[in-house]
MARTI-415678 format. One record per residue (C-alpha): residue number from 1; x, y, z. Coordinates in Angstrom, 1 decimal. Example, Ala and Ser with C-alpha at 12.3 -4.5 7.8 and 13.67 -1.06 7.14 Angstrom:
2
[1 [12.3 -4.5 7.8]];
[2 [13.7 -1.1 7.1]];
This chain:
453
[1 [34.6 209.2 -42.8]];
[2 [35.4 206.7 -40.2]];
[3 [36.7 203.2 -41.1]];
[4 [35.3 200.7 -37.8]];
[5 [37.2 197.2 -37.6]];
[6 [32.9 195.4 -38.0]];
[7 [29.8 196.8 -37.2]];
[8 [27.6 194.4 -34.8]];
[9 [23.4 194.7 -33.8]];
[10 [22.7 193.4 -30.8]];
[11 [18.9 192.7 -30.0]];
[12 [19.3 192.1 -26.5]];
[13 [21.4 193.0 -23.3]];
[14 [22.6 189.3 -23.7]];
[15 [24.1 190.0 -27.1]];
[16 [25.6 193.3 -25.9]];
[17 [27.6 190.9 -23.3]];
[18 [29.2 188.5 -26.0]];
[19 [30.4 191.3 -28.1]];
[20 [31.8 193.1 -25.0]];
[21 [33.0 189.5 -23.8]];
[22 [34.4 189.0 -27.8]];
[23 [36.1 192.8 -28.3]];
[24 [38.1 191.6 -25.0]];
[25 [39.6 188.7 -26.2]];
[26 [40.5 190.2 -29.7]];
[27 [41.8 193.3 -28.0]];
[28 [39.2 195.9 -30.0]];
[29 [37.8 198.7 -28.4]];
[30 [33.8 199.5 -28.4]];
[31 [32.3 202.6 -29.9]];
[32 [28.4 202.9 -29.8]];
[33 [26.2 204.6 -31.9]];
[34 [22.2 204.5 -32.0]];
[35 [20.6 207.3 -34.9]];
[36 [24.5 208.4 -36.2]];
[37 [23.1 211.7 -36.1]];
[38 [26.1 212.7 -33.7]];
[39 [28.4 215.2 -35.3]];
[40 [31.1 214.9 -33.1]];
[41 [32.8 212.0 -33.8]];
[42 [31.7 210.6 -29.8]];
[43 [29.7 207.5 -31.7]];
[44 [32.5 206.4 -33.9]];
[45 [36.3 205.5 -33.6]];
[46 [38.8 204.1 -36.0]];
[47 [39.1 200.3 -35.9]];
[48 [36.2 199.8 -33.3]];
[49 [33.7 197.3 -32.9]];
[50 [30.6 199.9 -33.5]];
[51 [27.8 198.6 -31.8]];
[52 [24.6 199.8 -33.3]];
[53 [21.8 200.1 -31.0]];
[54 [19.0 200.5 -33.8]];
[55 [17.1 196.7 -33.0]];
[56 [17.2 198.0 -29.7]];
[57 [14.3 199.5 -30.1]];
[58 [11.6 197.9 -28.0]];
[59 [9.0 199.3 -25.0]];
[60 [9.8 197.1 -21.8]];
[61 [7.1 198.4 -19.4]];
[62 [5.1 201.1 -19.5]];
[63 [3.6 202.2 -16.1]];
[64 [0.3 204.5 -17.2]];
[65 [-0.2 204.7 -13.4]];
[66 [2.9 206.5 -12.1]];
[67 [3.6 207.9 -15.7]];
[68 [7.1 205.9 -16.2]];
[69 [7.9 203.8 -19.5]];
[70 [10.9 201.6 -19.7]];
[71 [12.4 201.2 -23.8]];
[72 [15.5 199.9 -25.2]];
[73 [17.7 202.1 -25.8]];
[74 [18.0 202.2 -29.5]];
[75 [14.5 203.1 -29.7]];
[76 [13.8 206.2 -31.7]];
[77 [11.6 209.0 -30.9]];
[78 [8.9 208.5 -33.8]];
[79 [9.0 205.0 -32.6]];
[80 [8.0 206.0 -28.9]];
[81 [5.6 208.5 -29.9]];
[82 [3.5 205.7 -31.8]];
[83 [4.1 203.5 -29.2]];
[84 [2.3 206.2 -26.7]];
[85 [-0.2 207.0 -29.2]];
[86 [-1.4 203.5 -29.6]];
[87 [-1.2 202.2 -26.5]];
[88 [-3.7 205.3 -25.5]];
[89 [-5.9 205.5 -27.8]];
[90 [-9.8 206.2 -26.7]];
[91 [-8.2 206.9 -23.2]];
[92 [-7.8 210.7 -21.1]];
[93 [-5.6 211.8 -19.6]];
[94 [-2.7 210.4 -21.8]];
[95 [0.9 210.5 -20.8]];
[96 [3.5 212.1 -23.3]];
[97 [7.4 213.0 -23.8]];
[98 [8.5 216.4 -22.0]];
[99 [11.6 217.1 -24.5]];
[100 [13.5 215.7 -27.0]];
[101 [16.4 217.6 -29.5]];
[102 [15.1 219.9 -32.1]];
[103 [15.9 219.9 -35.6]];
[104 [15.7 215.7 -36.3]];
[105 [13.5 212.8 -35.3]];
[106 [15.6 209.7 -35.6]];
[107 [17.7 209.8 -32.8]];
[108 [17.4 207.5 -30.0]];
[109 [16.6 207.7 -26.6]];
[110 [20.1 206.3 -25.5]];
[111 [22.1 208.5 -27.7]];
[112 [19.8 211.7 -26.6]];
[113 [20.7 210.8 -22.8]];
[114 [24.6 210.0 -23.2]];
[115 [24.6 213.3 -24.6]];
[116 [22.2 215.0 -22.3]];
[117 [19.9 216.8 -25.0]];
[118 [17.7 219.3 -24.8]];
[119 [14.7 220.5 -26.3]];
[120 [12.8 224.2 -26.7]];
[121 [11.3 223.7 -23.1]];
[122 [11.1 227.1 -21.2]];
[123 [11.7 226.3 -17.8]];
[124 [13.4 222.7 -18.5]];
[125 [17.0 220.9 -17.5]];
[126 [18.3 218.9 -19.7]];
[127 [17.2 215.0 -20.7]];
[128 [18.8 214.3 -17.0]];
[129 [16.0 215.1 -15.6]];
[130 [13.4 213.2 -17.7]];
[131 [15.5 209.8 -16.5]];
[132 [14.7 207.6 -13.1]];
[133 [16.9 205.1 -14.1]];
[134 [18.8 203.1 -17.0]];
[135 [20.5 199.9 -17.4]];
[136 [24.4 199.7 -18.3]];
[137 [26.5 196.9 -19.5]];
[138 [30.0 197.8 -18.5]];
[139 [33.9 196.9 -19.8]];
[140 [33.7 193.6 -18.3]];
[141 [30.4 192.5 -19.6]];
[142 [28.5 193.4 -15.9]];
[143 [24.9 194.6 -16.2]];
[144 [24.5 197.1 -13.9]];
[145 [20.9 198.9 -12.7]];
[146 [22.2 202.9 -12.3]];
[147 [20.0 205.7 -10.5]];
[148 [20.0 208.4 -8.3]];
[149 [20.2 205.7 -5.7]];
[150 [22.1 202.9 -7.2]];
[151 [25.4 203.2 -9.0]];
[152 [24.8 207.2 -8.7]];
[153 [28.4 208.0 -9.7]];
[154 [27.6 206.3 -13.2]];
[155 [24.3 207.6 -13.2]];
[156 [25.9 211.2 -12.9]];
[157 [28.8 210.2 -15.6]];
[158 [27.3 208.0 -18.1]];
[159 [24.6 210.8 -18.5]];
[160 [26.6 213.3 -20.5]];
[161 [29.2 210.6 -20.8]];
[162 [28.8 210.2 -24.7]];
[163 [29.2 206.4 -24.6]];
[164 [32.3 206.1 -22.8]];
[165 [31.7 204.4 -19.4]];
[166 [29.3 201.5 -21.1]];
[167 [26.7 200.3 -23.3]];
[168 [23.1 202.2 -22.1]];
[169 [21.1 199.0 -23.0]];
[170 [17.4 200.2 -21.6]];
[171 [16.4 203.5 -20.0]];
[172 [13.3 203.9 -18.0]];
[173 [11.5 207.6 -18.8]];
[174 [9.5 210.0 -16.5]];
[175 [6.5 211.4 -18.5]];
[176 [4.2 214.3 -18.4]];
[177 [1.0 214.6 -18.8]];
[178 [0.0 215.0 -22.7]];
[179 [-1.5 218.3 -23.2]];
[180 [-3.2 221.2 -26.2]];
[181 [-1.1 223.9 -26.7]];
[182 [-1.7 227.1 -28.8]];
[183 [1.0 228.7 -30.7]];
[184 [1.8 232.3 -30.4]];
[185 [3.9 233.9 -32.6]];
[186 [5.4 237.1 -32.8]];
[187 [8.4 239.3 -34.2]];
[188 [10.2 240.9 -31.5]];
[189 [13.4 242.8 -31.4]];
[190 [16.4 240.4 -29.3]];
[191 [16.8 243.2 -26.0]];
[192 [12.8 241.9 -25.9]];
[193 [13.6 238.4 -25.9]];
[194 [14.6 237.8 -22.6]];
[195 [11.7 240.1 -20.7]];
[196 [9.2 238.0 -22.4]];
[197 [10.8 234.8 -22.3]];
[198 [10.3 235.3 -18.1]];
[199 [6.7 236.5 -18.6]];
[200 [5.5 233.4 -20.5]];
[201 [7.3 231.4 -17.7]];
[202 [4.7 233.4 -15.4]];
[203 [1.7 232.7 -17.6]];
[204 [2.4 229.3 -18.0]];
[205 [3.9 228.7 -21.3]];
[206 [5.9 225.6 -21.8]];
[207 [8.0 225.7 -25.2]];
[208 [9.2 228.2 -27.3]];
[209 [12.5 229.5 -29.6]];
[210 [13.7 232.4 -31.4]];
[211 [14.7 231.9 -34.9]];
[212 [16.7 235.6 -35.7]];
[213 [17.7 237.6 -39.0]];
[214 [20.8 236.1 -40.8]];
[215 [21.3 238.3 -43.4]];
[216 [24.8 240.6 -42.9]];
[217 [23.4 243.3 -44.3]];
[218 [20.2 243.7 -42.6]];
[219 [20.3 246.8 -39.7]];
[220 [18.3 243.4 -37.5]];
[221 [20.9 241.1 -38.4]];
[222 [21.0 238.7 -35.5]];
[223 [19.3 241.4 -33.4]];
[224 [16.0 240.5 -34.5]];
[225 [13.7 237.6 -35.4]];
[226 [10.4 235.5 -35.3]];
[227 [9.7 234.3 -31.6]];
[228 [7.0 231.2 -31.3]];
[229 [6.0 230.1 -27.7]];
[230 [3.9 227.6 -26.9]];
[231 [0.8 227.9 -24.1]];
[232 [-1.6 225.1 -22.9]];
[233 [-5.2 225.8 -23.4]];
[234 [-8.3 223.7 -22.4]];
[235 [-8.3 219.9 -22.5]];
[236 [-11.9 219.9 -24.5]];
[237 [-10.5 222.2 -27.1]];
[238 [-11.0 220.7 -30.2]];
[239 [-7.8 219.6 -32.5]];
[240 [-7.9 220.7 -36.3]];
[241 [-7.5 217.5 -38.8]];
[242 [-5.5 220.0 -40.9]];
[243 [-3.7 223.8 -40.4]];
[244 [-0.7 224.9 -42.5]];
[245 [2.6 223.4 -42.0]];
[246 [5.8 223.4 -44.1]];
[247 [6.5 220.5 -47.3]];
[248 [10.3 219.1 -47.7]];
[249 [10.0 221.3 -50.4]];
[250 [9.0 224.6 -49.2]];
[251 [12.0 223.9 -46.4]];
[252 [14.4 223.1 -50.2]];
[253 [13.7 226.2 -51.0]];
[254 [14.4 227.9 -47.7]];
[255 [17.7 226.0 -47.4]];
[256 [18.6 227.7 -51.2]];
[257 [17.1 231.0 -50.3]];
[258 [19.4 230.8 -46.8]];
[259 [22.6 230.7 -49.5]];
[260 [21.3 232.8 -51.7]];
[261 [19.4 235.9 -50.3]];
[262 [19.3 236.1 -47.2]];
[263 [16.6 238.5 -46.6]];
[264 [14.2 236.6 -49.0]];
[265 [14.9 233.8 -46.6]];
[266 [14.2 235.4 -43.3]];
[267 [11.2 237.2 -44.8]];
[268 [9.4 234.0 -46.1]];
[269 [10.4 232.2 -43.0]];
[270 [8.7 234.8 -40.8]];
[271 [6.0 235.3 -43.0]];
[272 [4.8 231.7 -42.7]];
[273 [5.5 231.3 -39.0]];
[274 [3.8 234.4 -38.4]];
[275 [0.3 233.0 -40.6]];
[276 [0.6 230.1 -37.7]];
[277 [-0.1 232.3 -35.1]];
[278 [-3.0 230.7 -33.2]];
[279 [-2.6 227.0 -34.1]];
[280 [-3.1 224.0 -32.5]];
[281 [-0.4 221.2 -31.0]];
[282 [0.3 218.3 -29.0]];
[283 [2.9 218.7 -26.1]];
[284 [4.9 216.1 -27.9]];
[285 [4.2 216.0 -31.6]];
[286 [4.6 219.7 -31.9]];
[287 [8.6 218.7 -30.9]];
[288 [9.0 216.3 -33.9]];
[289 [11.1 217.9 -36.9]];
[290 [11.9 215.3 -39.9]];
[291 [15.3 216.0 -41.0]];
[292 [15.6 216.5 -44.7]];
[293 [18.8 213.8 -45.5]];
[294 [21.2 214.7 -48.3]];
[295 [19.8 218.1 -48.1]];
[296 [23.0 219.7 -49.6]];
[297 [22.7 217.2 -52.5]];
[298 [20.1 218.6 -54.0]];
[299 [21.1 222.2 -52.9]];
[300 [24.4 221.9 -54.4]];
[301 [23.1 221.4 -57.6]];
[302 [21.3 224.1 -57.7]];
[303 [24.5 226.5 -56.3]];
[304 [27.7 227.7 -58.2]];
[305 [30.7 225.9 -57.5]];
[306 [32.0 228.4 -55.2]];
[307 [28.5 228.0 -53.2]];
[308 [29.3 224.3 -52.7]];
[309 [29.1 222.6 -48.7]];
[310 [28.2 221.9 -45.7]];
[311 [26.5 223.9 -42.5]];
[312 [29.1 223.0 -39.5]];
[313 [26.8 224.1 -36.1]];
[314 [27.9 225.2 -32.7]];
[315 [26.0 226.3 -29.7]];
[316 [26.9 229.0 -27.2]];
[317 [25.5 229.7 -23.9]];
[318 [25.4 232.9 -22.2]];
[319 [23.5 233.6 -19.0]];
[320 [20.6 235.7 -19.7]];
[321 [21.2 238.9 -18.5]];
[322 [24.4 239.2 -21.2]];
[323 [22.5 238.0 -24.1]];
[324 [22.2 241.4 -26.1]];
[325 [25.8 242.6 -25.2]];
[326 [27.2 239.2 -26.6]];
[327 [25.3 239.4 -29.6]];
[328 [26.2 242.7 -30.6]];
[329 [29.8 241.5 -30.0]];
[330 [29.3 238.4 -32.1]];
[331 [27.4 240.6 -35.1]];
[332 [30.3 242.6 -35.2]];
[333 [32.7 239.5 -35.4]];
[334 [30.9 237.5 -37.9]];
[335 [30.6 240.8 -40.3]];
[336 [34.2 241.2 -40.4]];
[337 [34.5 237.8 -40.6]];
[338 [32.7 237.1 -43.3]];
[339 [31.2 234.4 -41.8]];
[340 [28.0 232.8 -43.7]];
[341 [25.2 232.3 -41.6]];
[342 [22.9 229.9 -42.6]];
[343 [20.1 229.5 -39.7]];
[344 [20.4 231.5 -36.3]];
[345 [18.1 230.3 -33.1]];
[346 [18.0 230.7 -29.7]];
[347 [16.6 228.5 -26.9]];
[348 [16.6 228.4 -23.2]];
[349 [17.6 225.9 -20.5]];
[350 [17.5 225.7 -16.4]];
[351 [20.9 224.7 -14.9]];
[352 [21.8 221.3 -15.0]];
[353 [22.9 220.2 -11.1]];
[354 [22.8 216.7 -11.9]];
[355 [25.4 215.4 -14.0]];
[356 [29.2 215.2 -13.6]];
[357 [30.0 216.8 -16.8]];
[358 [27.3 219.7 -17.2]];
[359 [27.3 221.9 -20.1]];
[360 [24.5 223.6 -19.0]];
[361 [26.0 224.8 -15.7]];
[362 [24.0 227.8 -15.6]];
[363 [20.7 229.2 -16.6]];
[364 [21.5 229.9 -19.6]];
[365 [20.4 231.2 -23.0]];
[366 [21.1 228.8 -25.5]];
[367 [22.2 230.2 -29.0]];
[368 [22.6 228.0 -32.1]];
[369 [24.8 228.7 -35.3]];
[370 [24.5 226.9 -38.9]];
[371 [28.0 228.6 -40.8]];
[372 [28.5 227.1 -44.3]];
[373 [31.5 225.7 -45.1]];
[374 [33.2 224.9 -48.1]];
[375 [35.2 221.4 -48.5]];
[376 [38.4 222.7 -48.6]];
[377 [41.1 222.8 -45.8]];
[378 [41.3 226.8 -46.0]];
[379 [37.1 227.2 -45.7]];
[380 [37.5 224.6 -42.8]];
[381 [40.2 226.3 -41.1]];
[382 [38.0 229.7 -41.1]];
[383 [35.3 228.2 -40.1]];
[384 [37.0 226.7 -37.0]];
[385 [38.4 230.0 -36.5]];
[386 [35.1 231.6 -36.4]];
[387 [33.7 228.7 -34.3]];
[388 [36.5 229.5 -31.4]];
[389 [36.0 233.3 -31.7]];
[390 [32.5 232.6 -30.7]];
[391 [33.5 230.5 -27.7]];
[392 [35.5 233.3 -26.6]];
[393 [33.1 235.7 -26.5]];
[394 [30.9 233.7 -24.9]];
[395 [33.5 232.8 -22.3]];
[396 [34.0 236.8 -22.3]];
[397 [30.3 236.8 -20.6]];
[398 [30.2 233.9 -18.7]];
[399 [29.1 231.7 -20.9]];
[400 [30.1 228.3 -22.9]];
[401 [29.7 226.5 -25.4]];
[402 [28.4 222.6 -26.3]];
[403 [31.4 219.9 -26.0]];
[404 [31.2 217.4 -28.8]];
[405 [29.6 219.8 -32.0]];
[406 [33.0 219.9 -33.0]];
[407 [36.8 219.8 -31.5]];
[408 [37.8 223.3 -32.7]];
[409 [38.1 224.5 -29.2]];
[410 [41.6 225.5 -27.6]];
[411 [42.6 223.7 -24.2]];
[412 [42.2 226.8 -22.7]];
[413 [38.7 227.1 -23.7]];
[414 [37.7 223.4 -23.1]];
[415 [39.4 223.6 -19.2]];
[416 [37.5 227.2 -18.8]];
[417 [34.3 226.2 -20.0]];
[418 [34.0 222.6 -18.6]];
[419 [36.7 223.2 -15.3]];
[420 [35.6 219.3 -14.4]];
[421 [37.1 217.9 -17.8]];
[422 [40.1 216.3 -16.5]];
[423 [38.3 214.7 -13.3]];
[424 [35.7 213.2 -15.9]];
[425 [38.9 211.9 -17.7]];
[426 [40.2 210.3 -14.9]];
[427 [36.3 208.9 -14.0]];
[428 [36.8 207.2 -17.1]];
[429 [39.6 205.1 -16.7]];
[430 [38.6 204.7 -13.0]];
[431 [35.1 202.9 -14.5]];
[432 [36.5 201.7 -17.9]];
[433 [40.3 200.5 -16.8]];
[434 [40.6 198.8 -19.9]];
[435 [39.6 201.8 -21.7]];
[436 [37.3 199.3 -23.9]];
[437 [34.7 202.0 -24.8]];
[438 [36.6 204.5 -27.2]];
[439 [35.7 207.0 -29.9]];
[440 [37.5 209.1 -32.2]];
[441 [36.3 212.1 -30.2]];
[442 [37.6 210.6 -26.9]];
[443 [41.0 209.3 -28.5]];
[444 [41.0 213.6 -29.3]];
[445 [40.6 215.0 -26.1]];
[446 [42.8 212.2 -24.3]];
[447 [46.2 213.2 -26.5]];
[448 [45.3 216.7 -25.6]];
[449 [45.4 216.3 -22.1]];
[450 [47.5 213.2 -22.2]];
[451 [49.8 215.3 -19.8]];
[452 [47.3 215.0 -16.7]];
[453 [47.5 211.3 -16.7]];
């Protein structure tokens, strides 16, 4: 819980300027958040003005010609999905999204860029690439247009910049073209995963993940799983009104099995992903994934006290050719761990060479853990253990790990995995003097390299 000094909603670039113009004169410092659906503290800070983007949510422009569409930047991706769809309708060819983060819907477009998202794309970089340009509202109030040709260093920083060098007021999108796309499912072992993964690049396919075994005792744990991947077929195939898909409550009862029994789980998740095979999606709707809020509510009641939580997530990156020897590593770490896997998947990414502060310096595989954790500072404490044992195997191949998931990370790690860190420090305070944009996860990293200043 984070306790903000007022929480303002600006509806305009204008209104972002008085409260920058206001938090100066009373000495406050700006945090900025847009869905809240960050989890490392980066949108939030203790006695901030929190500037909620959420009214933000407008489309400016949308240019069907050159396939570019300008929104607010608190604009949510349901939002600009109905926005396309309406605006569209009775027309072909129709312009869609490329990417957008897996796993929830209502997150917006500013927050997905100052964090540099990224999807289940095959062969994409991250949101960088999906962005001509945006407008920024800086320390002092100054509204300023950045691109890959104007104001490039911000372009490079506030991309990836988690809100720190200004308020992202509009961003202006590049498109693809919408498209039908079948789904192809199959259950492969993991030293399979990355063979195929290069052949569907080959044939064309454009999205895809691997969602692997979690239970401990399986001989496949982590080493095996379900592996859906996405291919375009013919523009005059016709789309199905209805085909199987997955209730809240059918994903309830996943969640339980997941804590429960853990091969139950995997076996009815593959089972149903598996009847999919050879369905029918929308390059972007297919991406949307309604998060189920207050899921561990509900789940908790149904759990023994001992069962009692919350999933804490981190994401590791490998390059490609070291993904079976690190998870073998990481199988063996997490057994003697006793680590509690709730949800295991893997997605892939092309090297970022855009922005100053890349995580995804490589081509990398991308591989997601869900550990439960109980609410005490012991089960916390473990978990964070686990979390940095992770990093360091994934540092042990090459790899690295996602910045602002959590803070659990030693220095060592954090300087080895993102060697730029400092410099991007320093860009800070070179852009934001006044250091007027500030967030509990900024305030974190600062005292922990407060010696390089």
């Amino acid at each position: 819980e984070t306790r903000v000094n007022r929480i303002v909603t600006p509806n305009s670039i204008h209104d972002v300027q008085q409260i920058i113009r206001q938090s100066r004169k009373e000495g406050l410092a700006i945090s900025i958040a847009g869905g809240r659906h960050a989890m490392g503290g980066q949108q939030f800070g203790i006695n901030t003005t929190l500037i909620d983007t959420s009214a933000m949510n407008r489309v400016l422009n949308f240019d069907t010609r050159k396939g570019l569409i300008t929104v607010q930047a608190g604009i949510r991706w349901p939002e600009l999905l109905q926005y396309l769809a309406d605006a569209q309708r009775g027309k072909w060819p129709q312009w869609g999204i490329r990417q957008k983060q897996t796993g929830a819907d209502r997150l917006s477009i500013g927050g997905a860029i100052s964090a540099d998202a990224h999807g289940r794309g095959l062969r994409f970089k991250p949101m960088i690439s999906d962005v001509e340009s945006f407008t920024l509202v800086n320390g002092e109030g100054k509204v300023l247009t950045c691109s890959r040709k104007q104001n490039a260093e911000l372009f490079r920083l506030a991309i990836g910049g988690y809100g720190l060098f200004g308020v992202i007021t509009d961003v202006k999108l590049r498109l693809v073209r919408r498209s039908k796309l079948e789904r192809v499912v199959k259950l492969i072992d993991l030293q399979e995963l990355v063979p195929t993964i290069e052949s569907r690049i080959a044939e064309g396919y454009l999205y895809g993940d691997f969602q692997f075994d979690i239970d401990p005792q399986s001989d496949y744990f982590l080493t095996r799983g379900v592996f859906s991947s996405y291919r375009p077929v013919n523009d005059s195939t016709p789309m199905p009104a209805h085909q199987k898909e997955l209730l809240m409550s059918d994903w309830s009862n996943l969640f339980y099995l997941a804590h429960t029994d853990k091969k139950r789980a995997f076996d009815a998740y593959s089972s149903y992903y598996l009847s999919t095979n050879g369905q029918l999606y929308w390059s972007d709707s297919h991406q949307l994934a309604e998060y189920l809020d207050n899921y561990h509510v509900a789940l908790d009641a149904r759990l023994p006290e001992k069962g009692r939580g919350t999933e804490m997530i981190s994401e590791l990156y490998v390059p490609r050719q070291f993904l079976m020897s690190f998870m073998e590593d990481v199988r063996k770490d997490l057994r003697e761990g006793h680590a509690d896997v709730i949800y295991g998947t893997t997605r892939f990414i092309e090297k970022d060479d855009e922005s100053f502060l890349p995580w995804a310096r490589e081509r990398y595989v991308c591989i997601i853990f869900n550990l439960h954790t109980a609410h005490t500072p012991a089960a916390i404490e473990k978990t964070a253990n686990d979390f940095r044992r992770l990093i360091a195997r994934a540092v042990q191949y090459g790899g690295s790990y996602y910045l602002t998931y959590h803070h659990w990370a030693t220095r060592e790690q954090v300087e080895k995995c993102y060697p730029q860190f400092v410099e991007f420090l320093k860009q800070k305070k070179k852009f934001d003097p006044d250091e007027r944009f500030q967030s509990d996860w900024y305030r974190f990293y600062k005292e922990m390299f407060a010696g390089e200043f």
